[in-house]
C-alpha positions as CSV (number, residue, x, y, z in Angstrom):
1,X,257.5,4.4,185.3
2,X,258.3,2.1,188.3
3,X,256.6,3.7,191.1
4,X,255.2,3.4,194.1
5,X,251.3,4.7,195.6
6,X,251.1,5.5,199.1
7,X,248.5,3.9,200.7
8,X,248.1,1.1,197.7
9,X,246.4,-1.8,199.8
10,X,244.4,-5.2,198.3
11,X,241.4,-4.6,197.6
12,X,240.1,-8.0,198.9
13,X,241.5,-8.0,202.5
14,X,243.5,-4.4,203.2
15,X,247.1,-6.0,203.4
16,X,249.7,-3.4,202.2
17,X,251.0,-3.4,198.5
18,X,253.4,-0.6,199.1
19,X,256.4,-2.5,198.6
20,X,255.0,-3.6,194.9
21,X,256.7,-1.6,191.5
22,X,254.6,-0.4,189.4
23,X,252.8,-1.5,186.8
24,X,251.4,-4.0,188.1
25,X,252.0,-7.2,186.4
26,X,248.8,-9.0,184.8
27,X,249.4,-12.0,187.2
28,X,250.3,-9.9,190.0
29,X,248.5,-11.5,193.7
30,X,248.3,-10.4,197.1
31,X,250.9,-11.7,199.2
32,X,248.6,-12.1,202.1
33,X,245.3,-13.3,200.7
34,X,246.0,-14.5,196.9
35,X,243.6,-12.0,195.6
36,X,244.7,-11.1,191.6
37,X,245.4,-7.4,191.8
38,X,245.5,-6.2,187.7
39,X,241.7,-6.6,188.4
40,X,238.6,-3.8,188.1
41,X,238.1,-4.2,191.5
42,X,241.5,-2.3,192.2
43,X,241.0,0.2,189.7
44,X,240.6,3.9,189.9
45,X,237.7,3.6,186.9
46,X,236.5,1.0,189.0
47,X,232.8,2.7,190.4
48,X,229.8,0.2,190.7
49,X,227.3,3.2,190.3
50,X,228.3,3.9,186.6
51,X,227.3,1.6,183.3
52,X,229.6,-1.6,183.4
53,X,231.1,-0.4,186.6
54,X,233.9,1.5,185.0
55,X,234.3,5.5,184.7
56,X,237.1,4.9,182.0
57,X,234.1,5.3,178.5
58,X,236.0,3.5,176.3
59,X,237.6,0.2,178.0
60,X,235.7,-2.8,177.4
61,X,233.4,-4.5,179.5
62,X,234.8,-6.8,182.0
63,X,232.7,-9.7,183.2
64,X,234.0,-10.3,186.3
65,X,235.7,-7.4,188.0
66,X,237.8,-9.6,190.9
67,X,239.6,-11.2,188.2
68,X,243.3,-10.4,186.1
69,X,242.0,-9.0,182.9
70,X,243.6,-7.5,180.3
71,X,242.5,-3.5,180.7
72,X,245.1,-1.3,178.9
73,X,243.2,1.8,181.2
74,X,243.7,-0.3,184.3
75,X,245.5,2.6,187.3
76,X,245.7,1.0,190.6
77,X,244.0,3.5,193.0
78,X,244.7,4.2,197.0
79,X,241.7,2.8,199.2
80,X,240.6,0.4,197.1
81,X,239.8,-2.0,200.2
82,X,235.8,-1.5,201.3
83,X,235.7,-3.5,204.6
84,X,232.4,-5.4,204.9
85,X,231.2,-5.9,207.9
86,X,230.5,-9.3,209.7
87,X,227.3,-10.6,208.9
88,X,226.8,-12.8,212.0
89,X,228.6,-10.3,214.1
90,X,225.1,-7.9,212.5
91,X,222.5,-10.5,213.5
92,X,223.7,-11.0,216.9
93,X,223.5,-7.3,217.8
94,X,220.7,-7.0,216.3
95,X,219.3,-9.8,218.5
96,X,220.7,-8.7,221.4
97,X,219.4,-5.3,221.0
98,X,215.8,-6.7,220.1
99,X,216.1,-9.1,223.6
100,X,218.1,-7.3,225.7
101,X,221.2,-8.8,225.9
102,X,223.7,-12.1,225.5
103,X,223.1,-15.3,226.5
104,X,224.9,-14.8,230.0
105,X,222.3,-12.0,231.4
106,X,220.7,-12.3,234.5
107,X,217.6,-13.0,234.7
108,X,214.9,-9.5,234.3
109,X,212.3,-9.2,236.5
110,X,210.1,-9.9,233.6
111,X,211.5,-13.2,233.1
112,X,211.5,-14.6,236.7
113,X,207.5,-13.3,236.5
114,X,207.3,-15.5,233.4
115,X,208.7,-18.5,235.0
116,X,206.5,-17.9,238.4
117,X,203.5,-17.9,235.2
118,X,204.5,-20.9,234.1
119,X,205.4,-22.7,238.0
120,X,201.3,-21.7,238.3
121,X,200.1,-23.1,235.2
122,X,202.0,-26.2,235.4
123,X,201.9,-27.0,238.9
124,X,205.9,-27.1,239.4
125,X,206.2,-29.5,236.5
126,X,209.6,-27.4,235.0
127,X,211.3,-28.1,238.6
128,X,210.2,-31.5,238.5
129,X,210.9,-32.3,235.0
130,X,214.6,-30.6,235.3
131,X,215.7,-33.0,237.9
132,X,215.5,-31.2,240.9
């Protein structure tokens, strides 16, 4: 039984694992990112929604599902990579949406009305105060 899946990829960064036989070795890793791959995480039992995260009833609970482990119902599945997106890349668009925009904008009418508010209130004191 030394086969192959099509479309077998890590399940911690995407890279390819095509070119591996199968079955996976217990200490099998991702060429790319290290990642152990005889792991829950890579499994087609694996499903986070069911008790213990595992579909398979009668395998025994594994702690810590990105880790080897010694599962005799472990079947590497296709599409086991679930990208996650960018966090920071998230909180600047959402920023960006909220204010209209990057740091490099012009200026909005709204803003040079601002500053004029604040030239009033101050008497000039941001020209004077920035050197010019």
């Amino acid at each position: 039984m030394f086969d192959r899946i099509a479309g077998l990829v890590c399940w911690k960064c995407g890279s390819s694992l095509e070119s591996l036989s199968l079955p996976l070795r217990r200490e099998e890793e991702c060429r790319a990112c290290g990642a152990e791959l005889h792991a829950c995480r890579l499994c087609e039992f694996y499903d986070p929604a069911v008790a213990n995260s595992c579909r398979e009833p009668v395998a025994g609970e594994v702690k810590d599902k990105t880790r080897a482990n010694f599962c005799d119902y472990f079947r590497p599945r296709a599409g086991a990579f679930i990208a996650v997106p960018d966090e920071a890349a998230q909180a600047r668009a959402r920023l960006e949406a909220l204010f209209g925009g990057g740091a490099g904008t012009a200026a909005t009418p709204a803003a040079d009305d601002a500053h004029a508010r604040l030239e009033e209130l101050f008497g000039g004191a941001t020209a004077r105060n920035s050197g010019d």
